[in-house]
C-alpha positions as CSV (number, residue, x, y, z in Angstrom):
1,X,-23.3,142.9,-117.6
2,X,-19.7,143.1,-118.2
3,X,-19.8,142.1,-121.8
4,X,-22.7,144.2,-122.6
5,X,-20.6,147.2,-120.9
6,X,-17.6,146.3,-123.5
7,X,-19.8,146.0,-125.9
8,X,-20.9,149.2,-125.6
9,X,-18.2,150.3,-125.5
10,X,-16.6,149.2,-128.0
11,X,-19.2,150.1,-130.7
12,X,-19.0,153.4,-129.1
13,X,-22.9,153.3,-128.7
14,X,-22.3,155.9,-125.4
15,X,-20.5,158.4,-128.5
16,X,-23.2,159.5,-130.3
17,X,-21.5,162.0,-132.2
18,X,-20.5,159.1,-134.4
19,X,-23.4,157.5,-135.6
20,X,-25.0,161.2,-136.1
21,X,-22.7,162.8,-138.2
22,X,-23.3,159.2,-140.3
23,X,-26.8,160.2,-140.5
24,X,-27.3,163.5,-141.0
25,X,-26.1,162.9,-144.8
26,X,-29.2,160.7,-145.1
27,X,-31.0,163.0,-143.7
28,X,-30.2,165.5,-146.0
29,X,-30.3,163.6,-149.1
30,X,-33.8,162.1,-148.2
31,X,-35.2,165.7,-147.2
32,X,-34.2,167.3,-150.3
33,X,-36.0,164.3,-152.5
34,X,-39.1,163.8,-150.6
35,X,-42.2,165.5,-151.7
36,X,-43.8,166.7,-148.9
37,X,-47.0,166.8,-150.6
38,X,-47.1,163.1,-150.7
39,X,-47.9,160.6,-147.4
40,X,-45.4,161.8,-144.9
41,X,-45.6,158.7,-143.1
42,X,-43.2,157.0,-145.4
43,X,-40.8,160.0,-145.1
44,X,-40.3,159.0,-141.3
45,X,-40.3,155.7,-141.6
46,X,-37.4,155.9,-144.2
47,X,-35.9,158.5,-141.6
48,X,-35.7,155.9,-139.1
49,X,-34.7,153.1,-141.2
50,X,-31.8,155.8,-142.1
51,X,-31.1,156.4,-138.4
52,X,-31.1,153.0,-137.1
53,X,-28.6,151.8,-140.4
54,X,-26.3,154.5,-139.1
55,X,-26.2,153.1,-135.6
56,X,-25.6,149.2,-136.6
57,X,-23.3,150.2,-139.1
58,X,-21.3,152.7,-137.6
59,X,-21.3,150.1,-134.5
60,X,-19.8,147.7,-137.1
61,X,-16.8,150.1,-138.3
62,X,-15.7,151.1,-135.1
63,X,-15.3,146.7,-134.7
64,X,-13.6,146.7,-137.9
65,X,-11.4,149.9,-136.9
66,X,-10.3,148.4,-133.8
67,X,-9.3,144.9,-134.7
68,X,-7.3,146.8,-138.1
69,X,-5.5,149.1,-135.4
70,X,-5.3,146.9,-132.6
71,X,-0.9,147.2,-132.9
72,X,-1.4,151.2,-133.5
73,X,-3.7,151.5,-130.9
74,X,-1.7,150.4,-127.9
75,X,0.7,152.8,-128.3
76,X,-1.5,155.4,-128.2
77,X,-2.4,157.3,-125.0
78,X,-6.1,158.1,-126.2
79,X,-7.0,154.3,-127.6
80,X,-5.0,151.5,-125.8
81,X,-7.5,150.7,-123.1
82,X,-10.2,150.1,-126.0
83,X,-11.9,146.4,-125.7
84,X,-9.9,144.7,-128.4
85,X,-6.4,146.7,-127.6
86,X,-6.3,146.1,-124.3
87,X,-7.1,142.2,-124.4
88,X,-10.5,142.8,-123.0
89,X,-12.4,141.6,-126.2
90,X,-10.9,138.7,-128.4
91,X,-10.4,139.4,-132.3
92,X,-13.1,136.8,-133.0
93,X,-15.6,137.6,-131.0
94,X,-15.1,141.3,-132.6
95,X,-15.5,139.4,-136.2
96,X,-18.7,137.9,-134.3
97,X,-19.9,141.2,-133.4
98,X,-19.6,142.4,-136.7
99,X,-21.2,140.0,-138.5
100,X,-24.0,140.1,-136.3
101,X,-24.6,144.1,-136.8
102,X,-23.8,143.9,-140.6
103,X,-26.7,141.3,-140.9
104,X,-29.1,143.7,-138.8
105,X,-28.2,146.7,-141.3
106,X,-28.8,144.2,-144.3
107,X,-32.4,143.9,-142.9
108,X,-33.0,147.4,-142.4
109,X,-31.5,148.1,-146.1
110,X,-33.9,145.5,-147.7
111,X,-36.7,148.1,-146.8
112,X,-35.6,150.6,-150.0
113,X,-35.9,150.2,-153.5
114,X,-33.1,147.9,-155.8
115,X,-31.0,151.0,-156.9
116,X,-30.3,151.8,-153.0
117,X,-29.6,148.7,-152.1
118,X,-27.0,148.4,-154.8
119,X,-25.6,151.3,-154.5
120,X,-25.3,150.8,-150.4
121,X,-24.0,147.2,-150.9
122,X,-21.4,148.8,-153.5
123,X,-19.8,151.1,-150.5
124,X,-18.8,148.1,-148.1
125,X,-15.6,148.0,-149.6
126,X,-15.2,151.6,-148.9
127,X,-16.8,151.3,-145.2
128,X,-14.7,148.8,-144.0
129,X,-10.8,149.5,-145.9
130,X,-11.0,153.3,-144.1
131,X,-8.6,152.2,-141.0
132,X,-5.9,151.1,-143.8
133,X,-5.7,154.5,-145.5
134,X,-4.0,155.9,-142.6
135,X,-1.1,153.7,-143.4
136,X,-0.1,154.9,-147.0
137,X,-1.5,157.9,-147.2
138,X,-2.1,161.5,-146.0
139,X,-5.3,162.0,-147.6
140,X,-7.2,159.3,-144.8
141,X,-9.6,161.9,-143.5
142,X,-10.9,162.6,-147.4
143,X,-11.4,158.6,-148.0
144,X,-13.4,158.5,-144.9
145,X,-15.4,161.7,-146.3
146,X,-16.1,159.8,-149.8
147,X,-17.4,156.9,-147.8
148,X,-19.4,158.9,-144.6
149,X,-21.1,160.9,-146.7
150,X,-22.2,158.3,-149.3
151,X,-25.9,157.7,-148.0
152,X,-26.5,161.3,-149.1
153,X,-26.9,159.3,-152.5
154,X,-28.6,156.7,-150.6
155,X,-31.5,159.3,-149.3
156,X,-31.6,160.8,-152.8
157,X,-32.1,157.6,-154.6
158,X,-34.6,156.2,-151.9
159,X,-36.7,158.1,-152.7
160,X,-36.7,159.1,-156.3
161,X,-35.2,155.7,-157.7
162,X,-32.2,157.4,-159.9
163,X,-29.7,159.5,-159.8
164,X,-29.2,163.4,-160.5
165,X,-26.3,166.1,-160.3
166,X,-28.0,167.8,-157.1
167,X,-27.2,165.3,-154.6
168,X,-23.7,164.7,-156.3
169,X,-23.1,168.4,-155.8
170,X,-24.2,167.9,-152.5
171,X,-22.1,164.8,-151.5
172,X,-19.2,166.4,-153.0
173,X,-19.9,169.5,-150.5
174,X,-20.4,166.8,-147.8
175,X,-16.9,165.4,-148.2
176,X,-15.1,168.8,-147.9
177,X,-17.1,168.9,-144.3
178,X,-16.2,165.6,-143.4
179,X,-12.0,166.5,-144.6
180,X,-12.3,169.2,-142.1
181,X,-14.2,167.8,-139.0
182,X,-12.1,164.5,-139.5
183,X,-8.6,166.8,-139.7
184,X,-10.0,168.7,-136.2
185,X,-10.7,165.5,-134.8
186,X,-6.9,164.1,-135.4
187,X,-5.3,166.9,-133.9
188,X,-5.7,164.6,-130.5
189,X,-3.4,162.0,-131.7
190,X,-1.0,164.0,-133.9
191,X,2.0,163.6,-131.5
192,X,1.3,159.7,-131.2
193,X,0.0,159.3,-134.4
194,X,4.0,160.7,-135.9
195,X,5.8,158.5,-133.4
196,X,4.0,155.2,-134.8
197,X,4.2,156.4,-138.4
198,X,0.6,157.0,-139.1
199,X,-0.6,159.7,-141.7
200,X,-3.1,162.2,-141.7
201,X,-4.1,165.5,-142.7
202,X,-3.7,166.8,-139.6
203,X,-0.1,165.9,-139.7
204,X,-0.3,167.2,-143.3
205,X,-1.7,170.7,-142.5
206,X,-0.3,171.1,-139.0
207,X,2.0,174.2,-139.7
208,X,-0.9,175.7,-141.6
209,X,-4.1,174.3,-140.2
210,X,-6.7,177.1,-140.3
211,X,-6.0,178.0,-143.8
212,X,-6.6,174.5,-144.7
213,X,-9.7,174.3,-142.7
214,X,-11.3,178.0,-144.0
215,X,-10.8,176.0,-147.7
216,X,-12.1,173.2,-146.8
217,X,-15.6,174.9,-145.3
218,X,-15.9,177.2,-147.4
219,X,-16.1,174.7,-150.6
220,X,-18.8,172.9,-148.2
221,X,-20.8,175.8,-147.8
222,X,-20.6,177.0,-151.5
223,X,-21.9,173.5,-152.6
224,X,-24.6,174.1,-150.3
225,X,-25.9,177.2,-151.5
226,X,-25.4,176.1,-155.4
227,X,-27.6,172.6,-154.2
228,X,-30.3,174.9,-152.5
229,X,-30.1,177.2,-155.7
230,X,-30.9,174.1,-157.6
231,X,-33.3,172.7,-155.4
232,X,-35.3,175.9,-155.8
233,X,-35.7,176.1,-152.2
234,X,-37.2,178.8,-150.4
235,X,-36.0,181.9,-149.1
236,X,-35.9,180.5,-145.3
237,X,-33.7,178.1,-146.7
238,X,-31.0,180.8,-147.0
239,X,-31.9,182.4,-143.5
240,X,-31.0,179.2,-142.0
241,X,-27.8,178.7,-143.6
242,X,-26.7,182.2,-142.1
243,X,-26.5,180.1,-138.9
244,X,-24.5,177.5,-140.8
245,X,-22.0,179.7,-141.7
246,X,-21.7,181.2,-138.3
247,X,-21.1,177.7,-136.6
248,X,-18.3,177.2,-139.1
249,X,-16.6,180.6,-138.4
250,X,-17.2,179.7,-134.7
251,X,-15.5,176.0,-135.4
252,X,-12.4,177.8,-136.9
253,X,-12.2,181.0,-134.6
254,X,-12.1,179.2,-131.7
255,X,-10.2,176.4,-132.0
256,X,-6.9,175.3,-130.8
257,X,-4.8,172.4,-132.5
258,X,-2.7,172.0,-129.1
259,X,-5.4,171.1,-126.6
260,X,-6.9,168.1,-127.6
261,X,-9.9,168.4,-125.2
262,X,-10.9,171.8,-127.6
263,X,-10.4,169.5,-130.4
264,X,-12.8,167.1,-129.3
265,X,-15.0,170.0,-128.5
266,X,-15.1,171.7,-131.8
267,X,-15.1,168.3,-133.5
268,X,-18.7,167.3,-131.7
269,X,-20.3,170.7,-132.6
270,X,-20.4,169.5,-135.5
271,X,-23.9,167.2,-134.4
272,X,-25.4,170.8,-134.2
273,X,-24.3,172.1,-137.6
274,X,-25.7,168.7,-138.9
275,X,-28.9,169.7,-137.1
276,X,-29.2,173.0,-138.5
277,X,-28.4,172.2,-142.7
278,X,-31.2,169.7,-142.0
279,X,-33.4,172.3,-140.4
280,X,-32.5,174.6,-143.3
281,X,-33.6,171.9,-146.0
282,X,-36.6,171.9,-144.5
283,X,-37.6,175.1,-143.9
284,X,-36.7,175.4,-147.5
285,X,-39.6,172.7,-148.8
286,X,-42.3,174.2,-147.1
């Protein structure tokens, strides 16, 4: 039970916000291609195939993450008690771990078509070299938005077998969301994070945050509306996205870079606006 309990915790499996905000991208990019005309049956099934990737490899990154930042990690208030920081967990039984969850979200991949599978198997690189960015650069938060958001492709082309400027307009939306949330989300650390020498764009942006933030939103909600517009979606589609917008004002009016718990706060909300753009898409198909 005590290894299972580590385990848990250190694929974060008890964090959901995580593995979600992995999925909803999926979500979005499989609900925008699907005909809902068609068997619908295969639409969920795909869903959960999409879900269940998210978990395993999510669950693997947050391995990979900790053994990278193992050093970093002990010197910072929020991370040093994690499994592989603290001692509690050995590097190889991490690599163990890994393996294991990679080879589970092979098995689930198998069950798309060849382009996906390539195209997912092309992004490992990407998946797994995040935790370095951190060291050389201040632009971390947009190389994890490049790779989070990349199985909004994935949905896309699972279901319609190519490729087309709609979902690209859309992933490129995505990553603006994913530079924001991931900024919000480092305002915890910031103080650590300068001591140890680490980058971010929250260290970037940190004497002009909001302004940063309203840019980066904004360019995500713009690429929504311009998708939708090309999707031909339905007017509902554009009623729902009223409460998009909201939740974004509400993320930036209310928080506050200096209390990390708000941080945390804001940063989770985000589950819900993932929630509602995927509510929005479809509402818009019907």
């Amino acid at each position: 039970m005590n290894q299972l309990n580590l385990f848990v915790e250190l694929t974060r499996l008890k964090k959901p916000i995580g593995y979600m905000l992995l999925f909803w991208p999926c979500a979005w990019g499989l609900t925008i291609a699907y005909d809902f005309s068609s068997n619908l049956n295969n639409y969920f099934f795909y869903l959960l195939l999409f879900f269940f990737g998210s978990v395993f490899m999510r669950s693997a990154g947050c391995i990979v993450n900790d053994i990278i930042d193992r050093k970093f990690d002990k010197k910072v208030s929020r991370t040093k008690n994690r499994p592989i920081a603290s001692g509690k967990i050995s590097v190889k039984l991490g690599l163990f771990y890994t393996s294991i969850l990679c080879l589970i979200a092979l098995a689930i991949l198998l069950n798309f078509n060849s382009l996906t599978i390539i195209l997912a198997l092309g992004s490992m690189p990407l998946a797994f070299t995040y935790p370095l960015m951190k060291r050389y650069t201040y632009w971390p938060q947009l190389f994890l938005g490049i790779t989070f958001n990349y199985g909004l492709i994935l949905g896309w082309t699972s279901t319609t077998n190519e490729i087309s400027i709609v979902p690209i307009i859309f992933y490129l939306g995505a990553i603006f969301w994913t530079l924001g949330y991931d900024t919000i989300y480092g305002f915890q650390d910031i103080k650590d994070d300068e001591i140890i020498g680490l980058k971010s764009t929250s260290i970037k942006f940190k004497k002009k945050p909001i302004k940063f933030l309203y840019l980066c939103y904004s360019l995500f909600f713009l690429n929504i509306i311009l998708s939708s517009y090309l999707m031909n979606l339905s007017k509902l589609n554009y009623f729902v996205l009223i409460f998009v917008a909201m939740q974004l004002y509400f993320q930036l009016n209310k928080l506050n870079i200096k209390s990390p718990f708000n941080c945390l706060k804001i940063f989770k909300s985000n589950n819900l606006l993932g929630a509602i753009i995927f509510l929005s898409i479809v509402v818009g198909k019907i």
